[in-house]
MITIMAR-23575 format. One record per residue (C-alpha): chain; y, z, x. Coordinates in pm, whole numbers, plus 50000, padded with zeros to 5 digits. Example, Ala and Ser with C-alpha at 12.3 -4.5 7.8 and 13.67 -1.06 7.14 Angstrom:
BEGIN
{"A",{49550,50780,51230}};
{"A",{49894,50714,51367}};
***
This chain:
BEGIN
{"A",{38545,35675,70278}};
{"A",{38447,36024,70116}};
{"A",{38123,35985,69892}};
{"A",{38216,36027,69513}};
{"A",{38021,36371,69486}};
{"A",{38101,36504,69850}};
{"A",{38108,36872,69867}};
{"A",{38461,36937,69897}};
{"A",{38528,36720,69581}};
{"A",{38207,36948,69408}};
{"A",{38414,37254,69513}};
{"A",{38733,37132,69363}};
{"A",{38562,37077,69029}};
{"A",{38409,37411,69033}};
{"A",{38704,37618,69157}};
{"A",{38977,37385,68995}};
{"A",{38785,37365,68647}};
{"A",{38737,37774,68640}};
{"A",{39110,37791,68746}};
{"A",{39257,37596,68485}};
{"A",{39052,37758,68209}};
{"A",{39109,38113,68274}};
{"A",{39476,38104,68150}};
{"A",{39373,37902,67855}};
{"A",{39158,38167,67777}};
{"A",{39384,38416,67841}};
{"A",{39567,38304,67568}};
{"A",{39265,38284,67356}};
{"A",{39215,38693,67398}};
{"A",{39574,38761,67424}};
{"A",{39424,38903,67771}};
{"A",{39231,39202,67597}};
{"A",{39070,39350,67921}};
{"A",{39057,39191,68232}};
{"A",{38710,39202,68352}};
{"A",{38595,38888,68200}};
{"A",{38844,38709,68424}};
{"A",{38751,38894,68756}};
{"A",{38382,38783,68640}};
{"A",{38433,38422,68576}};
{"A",{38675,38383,68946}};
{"A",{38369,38559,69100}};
{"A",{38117,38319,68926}};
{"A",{38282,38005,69047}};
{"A",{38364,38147,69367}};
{"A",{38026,38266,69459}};
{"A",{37877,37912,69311}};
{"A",{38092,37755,69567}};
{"A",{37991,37950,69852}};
{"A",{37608,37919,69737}};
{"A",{37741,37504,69784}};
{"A",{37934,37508,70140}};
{"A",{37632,37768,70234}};
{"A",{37384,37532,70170}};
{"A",{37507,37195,70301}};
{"A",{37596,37449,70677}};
{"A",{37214,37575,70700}};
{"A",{37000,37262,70569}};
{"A",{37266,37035,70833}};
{"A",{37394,36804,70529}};
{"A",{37716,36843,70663}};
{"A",{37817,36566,70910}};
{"A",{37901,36654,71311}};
{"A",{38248,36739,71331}};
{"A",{38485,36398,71426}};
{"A",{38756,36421,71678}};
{"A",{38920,36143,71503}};
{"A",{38784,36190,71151}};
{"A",{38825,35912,70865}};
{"A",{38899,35832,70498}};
{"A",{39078,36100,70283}};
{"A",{38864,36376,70335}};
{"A",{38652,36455,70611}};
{"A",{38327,36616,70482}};
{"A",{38211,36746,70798}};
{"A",{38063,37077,70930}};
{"A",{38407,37217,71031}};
{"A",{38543,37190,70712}};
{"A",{38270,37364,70590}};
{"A",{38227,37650,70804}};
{"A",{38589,37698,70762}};
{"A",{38609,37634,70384}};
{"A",{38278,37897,70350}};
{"A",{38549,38153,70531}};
{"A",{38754,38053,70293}};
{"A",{38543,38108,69997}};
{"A",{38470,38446,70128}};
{"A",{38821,38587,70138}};
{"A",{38872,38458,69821}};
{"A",{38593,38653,69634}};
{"A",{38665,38963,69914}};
{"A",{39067,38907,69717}};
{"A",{38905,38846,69367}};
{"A",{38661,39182,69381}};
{"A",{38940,39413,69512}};
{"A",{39131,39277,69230}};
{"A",{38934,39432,68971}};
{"A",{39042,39805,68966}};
{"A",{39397,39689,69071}};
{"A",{39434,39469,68765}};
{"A",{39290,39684,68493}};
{"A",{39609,39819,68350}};
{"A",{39824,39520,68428}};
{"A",{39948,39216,68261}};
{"A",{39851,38860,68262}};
{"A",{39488,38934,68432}};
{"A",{39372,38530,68313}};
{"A",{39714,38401,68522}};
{"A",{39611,38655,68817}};
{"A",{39240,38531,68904}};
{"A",{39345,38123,68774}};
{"A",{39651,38176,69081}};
{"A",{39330,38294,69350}};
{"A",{39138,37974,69255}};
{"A",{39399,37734,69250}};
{"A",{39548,37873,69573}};
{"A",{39131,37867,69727}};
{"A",{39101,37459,69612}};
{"A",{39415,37383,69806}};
{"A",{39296,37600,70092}};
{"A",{38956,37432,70075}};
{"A",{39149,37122,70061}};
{"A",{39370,37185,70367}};
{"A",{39040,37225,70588}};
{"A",{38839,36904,70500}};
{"A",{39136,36708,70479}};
{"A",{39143,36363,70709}};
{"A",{39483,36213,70599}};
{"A",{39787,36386,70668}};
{"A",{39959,36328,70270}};
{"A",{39618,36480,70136}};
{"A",{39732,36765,70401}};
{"A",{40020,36834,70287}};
{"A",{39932,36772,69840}};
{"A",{39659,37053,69978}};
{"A",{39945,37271,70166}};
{"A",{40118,37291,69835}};
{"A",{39844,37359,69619}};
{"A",{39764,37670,69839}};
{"A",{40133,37804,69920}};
{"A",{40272,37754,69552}};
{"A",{40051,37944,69395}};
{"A",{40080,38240,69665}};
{"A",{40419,38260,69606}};
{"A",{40378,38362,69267}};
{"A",{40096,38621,69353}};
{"A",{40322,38786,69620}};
{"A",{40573,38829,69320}};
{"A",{40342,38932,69086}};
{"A",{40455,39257,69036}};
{"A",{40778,39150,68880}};
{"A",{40924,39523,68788}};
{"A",{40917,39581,69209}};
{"A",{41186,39473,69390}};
{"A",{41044,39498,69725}};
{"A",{40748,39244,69570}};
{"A",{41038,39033,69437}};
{"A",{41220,39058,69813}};
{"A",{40911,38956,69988}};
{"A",{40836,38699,69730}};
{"A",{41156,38535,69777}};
{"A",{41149,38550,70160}};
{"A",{40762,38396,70146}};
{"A",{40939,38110,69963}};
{"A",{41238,38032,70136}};
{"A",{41047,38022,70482}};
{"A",{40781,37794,70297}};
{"A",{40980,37561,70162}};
{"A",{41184,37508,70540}};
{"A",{40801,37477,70708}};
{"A",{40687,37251,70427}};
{"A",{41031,37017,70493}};
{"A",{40940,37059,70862}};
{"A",{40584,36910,70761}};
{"A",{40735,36636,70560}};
{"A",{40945,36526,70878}};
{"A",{40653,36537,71113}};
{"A",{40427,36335,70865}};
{"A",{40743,36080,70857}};
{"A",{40779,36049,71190}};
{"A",{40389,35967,71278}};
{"A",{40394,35764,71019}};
{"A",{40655,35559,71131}};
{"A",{40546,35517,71522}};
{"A",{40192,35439,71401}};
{"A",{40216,35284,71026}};
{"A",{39952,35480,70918}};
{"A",{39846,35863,70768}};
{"A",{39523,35893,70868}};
{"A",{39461,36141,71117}};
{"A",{39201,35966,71332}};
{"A",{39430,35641,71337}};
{"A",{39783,35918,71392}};
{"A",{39589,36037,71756}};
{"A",{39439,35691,71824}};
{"A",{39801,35561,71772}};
{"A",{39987,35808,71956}};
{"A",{39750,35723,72293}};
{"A",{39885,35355,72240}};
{"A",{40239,35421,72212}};
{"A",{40509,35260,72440}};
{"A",{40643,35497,72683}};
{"A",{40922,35503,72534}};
{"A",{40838,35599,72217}};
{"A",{40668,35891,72336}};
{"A",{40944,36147,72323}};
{"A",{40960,36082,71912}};
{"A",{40582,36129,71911}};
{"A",{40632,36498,72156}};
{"A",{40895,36563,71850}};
{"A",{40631,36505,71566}};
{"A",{40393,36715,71747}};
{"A",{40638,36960,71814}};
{"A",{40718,36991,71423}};
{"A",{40369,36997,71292}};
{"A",{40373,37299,71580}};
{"A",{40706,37472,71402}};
{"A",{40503,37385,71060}};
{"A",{40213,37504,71045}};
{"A",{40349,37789,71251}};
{"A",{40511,37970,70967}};
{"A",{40143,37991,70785}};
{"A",{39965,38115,71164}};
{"A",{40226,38345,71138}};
{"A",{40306,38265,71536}};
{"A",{40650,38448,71744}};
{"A",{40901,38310,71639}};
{"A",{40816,38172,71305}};
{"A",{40616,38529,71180}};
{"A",{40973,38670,71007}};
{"A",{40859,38662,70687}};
{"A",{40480,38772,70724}};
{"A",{40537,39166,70759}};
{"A",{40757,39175,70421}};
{"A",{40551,38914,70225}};
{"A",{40234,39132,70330}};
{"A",{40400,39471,70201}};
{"A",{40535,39371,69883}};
{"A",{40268,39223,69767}};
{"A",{39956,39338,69582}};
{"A",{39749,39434,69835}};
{"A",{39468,39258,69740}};
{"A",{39685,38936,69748}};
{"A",{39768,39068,70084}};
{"A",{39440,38991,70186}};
{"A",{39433,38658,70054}};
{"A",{39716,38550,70289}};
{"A",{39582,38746,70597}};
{"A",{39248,38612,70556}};
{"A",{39254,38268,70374}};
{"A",{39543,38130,70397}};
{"A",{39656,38213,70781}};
{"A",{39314,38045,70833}};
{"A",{39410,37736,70646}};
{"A",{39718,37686,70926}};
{"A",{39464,37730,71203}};
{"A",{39211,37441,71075}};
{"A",{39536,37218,70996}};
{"A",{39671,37318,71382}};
{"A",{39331,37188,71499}};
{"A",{39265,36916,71310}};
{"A",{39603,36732,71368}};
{"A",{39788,36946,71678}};
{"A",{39487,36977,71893}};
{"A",{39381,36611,71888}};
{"A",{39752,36501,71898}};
{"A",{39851,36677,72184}};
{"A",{39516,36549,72389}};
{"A",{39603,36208,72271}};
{"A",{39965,36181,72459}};
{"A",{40025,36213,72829}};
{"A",{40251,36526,72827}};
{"A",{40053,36871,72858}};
{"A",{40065,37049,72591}};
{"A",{39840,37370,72663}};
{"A",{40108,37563,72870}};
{"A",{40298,37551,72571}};
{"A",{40048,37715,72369}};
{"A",{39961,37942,72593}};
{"A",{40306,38076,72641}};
{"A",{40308,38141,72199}};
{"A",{40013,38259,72269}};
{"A",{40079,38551,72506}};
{"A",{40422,38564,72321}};
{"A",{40279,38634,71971}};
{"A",{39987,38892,72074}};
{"A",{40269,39083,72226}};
{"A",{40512,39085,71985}};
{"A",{40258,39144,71718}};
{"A",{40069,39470,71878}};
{"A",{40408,39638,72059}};
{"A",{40548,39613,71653}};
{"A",{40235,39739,71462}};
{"A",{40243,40042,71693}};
{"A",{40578,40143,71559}};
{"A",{40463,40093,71179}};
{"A",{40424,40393,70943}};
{"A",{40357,40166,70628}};
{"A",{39955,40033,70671}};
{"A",{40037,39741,70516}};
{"A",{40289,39647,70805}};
{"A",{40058,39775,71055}};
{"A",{39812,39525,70933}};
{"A",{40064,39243,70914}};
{"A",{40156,39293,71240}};
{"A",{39836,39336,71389}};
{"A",{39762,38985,71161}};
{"A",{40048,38790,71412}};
{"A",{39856,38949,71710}};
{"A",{39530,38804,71608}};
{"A",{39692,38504,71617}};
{"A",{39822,38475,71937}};
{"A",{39383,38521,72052}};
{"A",{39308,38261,71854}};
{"A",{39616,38037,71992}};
{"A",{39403,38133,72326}};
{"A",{39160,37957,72209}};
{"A",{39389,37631,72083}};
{"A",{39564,37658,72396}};
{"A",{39257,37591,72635}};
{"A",{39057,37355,72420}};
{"A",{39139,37011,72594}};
{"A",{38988,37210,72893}};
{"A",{38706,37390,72743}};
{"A",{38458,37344,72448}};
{"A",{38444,37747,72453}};
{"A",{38788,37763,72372}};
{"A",{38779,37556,72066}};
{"A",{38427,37724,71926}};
{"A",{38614,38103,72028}};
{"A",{38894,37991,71812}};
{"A",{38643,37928,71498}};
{"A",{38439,38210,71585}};
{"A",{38767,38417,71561}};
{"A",{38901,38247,71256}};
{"A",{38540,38316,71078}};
{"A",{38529,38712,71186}};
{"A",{38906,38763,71150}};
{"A",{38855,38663,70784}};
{"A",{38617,38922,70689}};
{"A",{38766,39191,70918}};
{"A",{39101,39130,70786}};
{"A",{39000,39099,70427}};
{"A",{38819,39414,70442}};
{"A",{39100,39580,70586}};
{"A",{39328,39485,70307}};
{"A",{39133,39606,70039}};
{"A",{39076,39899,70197}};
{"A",{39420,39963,70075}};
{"A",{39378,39846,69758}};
{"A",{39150,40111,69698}};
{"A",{39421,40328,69857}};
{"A",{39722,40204,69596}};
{"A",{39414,40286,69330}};
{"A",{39347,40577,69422}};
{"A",{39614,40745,69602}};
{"A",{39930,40537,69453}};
{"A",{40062,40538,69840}};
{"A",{39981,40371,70182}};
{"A",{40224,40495,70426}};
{"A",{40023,40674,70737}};
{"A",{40112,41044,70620}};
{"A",{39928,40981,70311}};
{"A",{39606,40937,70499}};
{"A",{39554,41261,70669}};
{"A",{39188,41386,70553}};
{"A",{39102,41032,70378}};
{"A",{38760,41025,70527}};
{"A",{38687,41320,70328}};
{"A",{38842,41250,70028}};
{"A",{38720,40889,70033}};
{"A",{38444,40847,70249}};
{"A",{38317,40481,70181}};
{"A",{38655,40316,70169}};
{"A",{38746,40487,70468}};
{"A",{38413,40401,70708}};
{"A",{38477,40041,70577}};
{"A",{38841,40039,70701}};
{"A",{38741,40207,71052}};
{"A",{38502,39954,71089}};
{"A",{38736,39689,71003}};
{"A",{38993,39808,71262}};
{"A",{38741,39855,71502}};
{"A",{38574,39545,71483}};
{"A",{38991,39388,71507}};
{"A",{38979,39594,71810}};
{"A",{38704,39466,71983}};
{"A",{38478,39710,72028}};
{"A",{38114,39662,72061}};
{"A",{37873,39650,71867}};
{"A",{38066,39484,71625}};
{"A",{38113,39129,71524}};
{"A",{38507,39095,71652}};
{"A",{38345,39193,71984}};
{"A",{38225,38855,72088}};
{"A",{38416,38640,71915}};
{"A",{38687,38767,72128}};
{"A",{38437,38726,72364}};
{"A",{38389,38380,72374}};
{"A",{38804,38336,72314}};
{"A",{38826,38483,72667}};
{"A",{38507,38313,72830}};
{"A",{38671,37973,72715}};
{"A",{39018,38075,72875}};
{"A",{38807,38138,73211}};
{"A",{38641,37851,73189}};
{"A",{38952,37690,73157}};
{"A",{39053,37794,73503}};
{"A",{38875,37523,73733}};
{"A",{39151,37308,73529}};
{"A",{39429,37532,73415}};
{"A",{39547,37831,73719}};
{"A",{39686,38014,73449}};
{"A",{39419,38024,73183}};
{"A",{39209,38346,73339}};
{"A",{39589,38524,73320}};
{"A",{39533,38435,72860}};
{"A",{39215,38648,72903}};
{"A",{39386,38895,73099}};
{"A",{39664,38930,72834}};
{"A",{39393,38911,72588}};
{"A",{39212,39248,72720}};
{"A",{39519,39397,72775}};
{"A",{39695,39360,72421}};
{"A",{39310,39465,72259}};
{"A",{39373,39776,72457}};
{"A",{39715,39833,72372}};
{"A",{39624,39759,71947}};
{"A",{39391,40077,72024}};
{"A",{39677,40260,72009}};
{"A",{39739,40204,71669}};
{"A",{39424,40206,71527}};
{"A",{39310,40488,71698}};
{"A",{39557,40685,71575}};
{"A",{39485,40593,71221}};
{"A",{39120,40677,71240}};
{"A",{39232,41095,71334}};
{"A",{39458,41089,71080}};
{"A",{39165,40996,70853}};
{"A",{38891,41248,71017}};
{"A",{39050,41474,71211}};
{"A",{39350,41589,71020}};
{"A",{39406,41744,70696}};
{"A",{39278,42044,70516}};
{"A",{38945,41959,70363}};
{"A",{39008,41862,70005}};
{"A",{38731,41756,69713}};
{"A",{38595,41403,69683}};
{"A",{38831,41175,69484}};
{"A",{38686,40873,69280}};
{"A",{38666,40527,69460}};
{"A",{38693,40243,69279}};
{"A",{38324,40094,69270}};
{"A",{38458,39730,69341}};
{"A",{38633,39833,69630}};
{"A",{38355,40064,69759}};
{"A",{38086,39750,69674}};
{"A",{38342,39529,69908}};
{"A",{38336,39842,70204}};
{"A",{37969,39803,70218}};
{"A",{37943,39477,70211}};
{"A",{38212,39413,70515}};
{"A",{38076,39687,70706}};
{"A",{37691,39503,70696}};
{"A",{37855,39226,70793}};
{"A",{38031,39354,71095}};
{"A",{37765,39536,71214}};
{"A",{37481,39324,71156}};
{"A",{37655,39006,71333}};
{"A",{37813,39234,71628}};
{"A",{37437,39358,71672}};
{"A",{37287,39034,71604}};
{"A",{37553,38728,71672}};
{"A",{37340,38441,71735}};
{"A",{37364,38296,71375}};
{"A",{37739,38287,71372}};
{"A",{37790,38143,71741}};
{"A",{37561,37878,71629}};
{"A",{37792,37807,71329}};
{"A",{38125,37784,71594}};
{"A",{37938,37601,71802}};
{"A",{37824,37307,71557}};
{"A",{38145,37311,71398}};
{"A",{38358,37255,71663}};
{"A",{38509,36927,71717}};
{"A",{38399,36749,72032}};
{"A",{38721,36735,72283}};
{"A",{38766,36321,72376}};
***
């Protein structure tokens, strides 16, 4: 059973406490100014990271369980994963603060990015599958709100309404697979779910393939894998950009440590082989995601696209784990970096919308002049998504591939992931080279234009970050490697 004052239950009274205050007080100051807000999120979110940052590096967090128990699994892959979290979340919050100066209901704003962060840190330490899905809602409803936030913009009204139709069908697709292992194994704890699903009757298996298959479809429309990624380059374009972010960064993330916790161990616990499966989405969605984002002249498609093609190399990673502990820790390694990359990339243009009032790709032409630190942050960003060394999305992409060649002595097919892998990084190149000349090589020169110093503070902060850990990696491999679950 979970300890009374475990961590995650010490983040939910920090982050849910802060979150249902700020509209309270809101209503208090009739929401005169919005900084106070921005600075109370930040507060709570950077006390909870100061937490889940302590109990990684002094080891209080417990080894990661294949077959985890109780409600809540306070372990070191939650926390890793919830510490991502926790960093998108105050990447989100600090972009916010230019972008919500002159708009309304600033208390309702930052009280949506907490509530949305417990149920994300919630989905990640969570051992029973109803506490995964009470967590799944906490983080998707209020993210549907947040992509409609601007209310007076119909294309943030569109993609709010498509971000909620296509949750509710994955959250009813989640209900169904939670019934169905339920009923084959009378219980909703994950560890007992797998351990049940290796004991079932052969013919009860098929019904089990089905519940797997569902939690796949499920948690599917939040990875934002081929086909289930409809809704993602809409949702990400309509809404604010720094809420953008938040669902690139956080909540994608969120799907990944649900896909592991429960798909992963479910699919090694029955007899049919799951990984070619997974492979196949995976190859599918890297594809699908980097041939589209080429074609993009809005950056905030681009970026949603390239979001479903980071998917499909973490999927790499999923899809060779029974078969290779360097698949599983490349998939965390991947989730970890993508997060900051990502984040960074998305508030990038935030400071854009700021500044500019635009993001399609003719608007950037001579944006390294004009704004020089938001736009060395971004090429970093997209660089680092790329692959290229020395910076941190180099080896996590790394390790994805090592694991899938690993995987070989098992699976024939797994070197031909890696090979897709290097290819599609190649081909997403393409795109992002052609961004960075727009930015420094084209254009007449024009006069510095003010960045927004919250933005700018977020630039510099990323671009440490991917440079220090592409140049010096060892810390974060060590944190994949101790948080990934142990393969039965």
């Amino acid at each position: 059973m979970t300890e009374p004052f475990s961590t995650p239950l010490l983040l939910i009274g920090i982050l849910g406490t802060a979150g249902a205050a700020l509209p309270l007080l809101g209503i208090a100051r009739r929401d005169r100014g919005s900084h106070l807000y921005a600075a109370i999120a930040l507060g709570a979110l950077a006390a909870s990271l100061a937490l889940v940052g302590y109990q990684v590096i002094s080891g209080v967090a417990g080894p990661p369980a294949a077959l985890p128990d109780g409600v809540l699994a306070d372990d070191a892959f939650g926390a890793v994963l919830a510490a991502a979290m926790i960093i998108v979340a105050l990447i989100s919050t600090a972009g916010s603060i230019e972008y919500m100066r002159k708009r309304s209901a600033p208390a309702v704003y930052y009280s949506l990015i907490l509530l949305a962060t417990v149920g994300m840190v919630l989905v990640v330490y969570s051992a029973d599958l109803v506490m995964l899905f009470v967590a799944w809602e906490l983080m998707s409803i209020p993210t549907y709100v947040l992509v409609g936030f601007n209310k007076r913009n119909p294309g943030s009204n569109e993609a709010a309404l498509k971000y909620f139709l296509f949750g509710a069908l994955a959250s009813a697709v989640i209900v169904y697979a939670i019934s169905l292992a339920y009923g084959l194994t009378g219980s909703t704890n994950i560890g007992e779910v797998v351990a049940g699903f290796a004991a079932l009757d052969i013919s009860m298996v098929p019904l089990a393939l089905l519940s797997v298959g569902l939690f796949i479809a499920g948690f599917g429309f939040k990875m934002g894998l081929v086909p289930f990624h409809q809704w993602l380059p809409d949702a990400y374009e309509g809404a604010p950009a720094p809420v953008a972010a938040l669902l690139a960064a956080a909540t994608k993330k969120a799907g990944f440590a649900a896909a592991i916790r429960v798909v992963v161990m479910g699919m090694i616990s029955l007899s049919v082989d799951w990984t070619l499966a997974l492979g196949v989405l995976a190859v599918m969605t890297m594809t699908v995601g980097n041939v589209a984002a080429i074609m993009q002249r809005s950056v905030s498609r681009m970026l949603a696209y390239s979001s479903i093609g980071h998917a499909g190399y973490i999927l790499v990673g999923l899809a060779v784990a029974p078969h290779s502990q360097l698949g599983m820790q490349g998939a965390i390694y991947h989730i970890f970096n993508h997060a900051v990359m990502k984040g960074a990339a998305f508030v990038a243009v935030a400071g854009m919308v700021v500044a500019l009032a635009a993001t399609h790709m003719d608007k950037l032409a001579g944006l390294g002049r004009k704004m020089p630190v938001t736009s060395l942050g971004f090429v970093l960003s997209l660089f680092a998504l790329a692959g290229i060394p020395p910076l941190s999305g180099f080896w996590s992409k790394l390790v994805l591939f090592e694991g899938a060649i690993d995987a070989g002595s098992s699976l024939w097919w797994a070197p031909w992931l890696a090979i897709a892998g290097v290819l599609n990084s190649a081909l997403s190149l393409a795109y992002y080279g052609w961004i960075t000349r727009r930015m420094y090589f084209e254009g007449e020169r024009e006069k510095r234009i003010a960045e927004p110093r919250s933005i700018a503070a977020v630039m510099i902060a990323a671009s440490v970050f991917l440079v220090a850990f592409g140049i010096y990696p060892e810390p974060l491999l060590g944190l994949a490697s101790s948080a990934a679950p142990l393969i039965p």
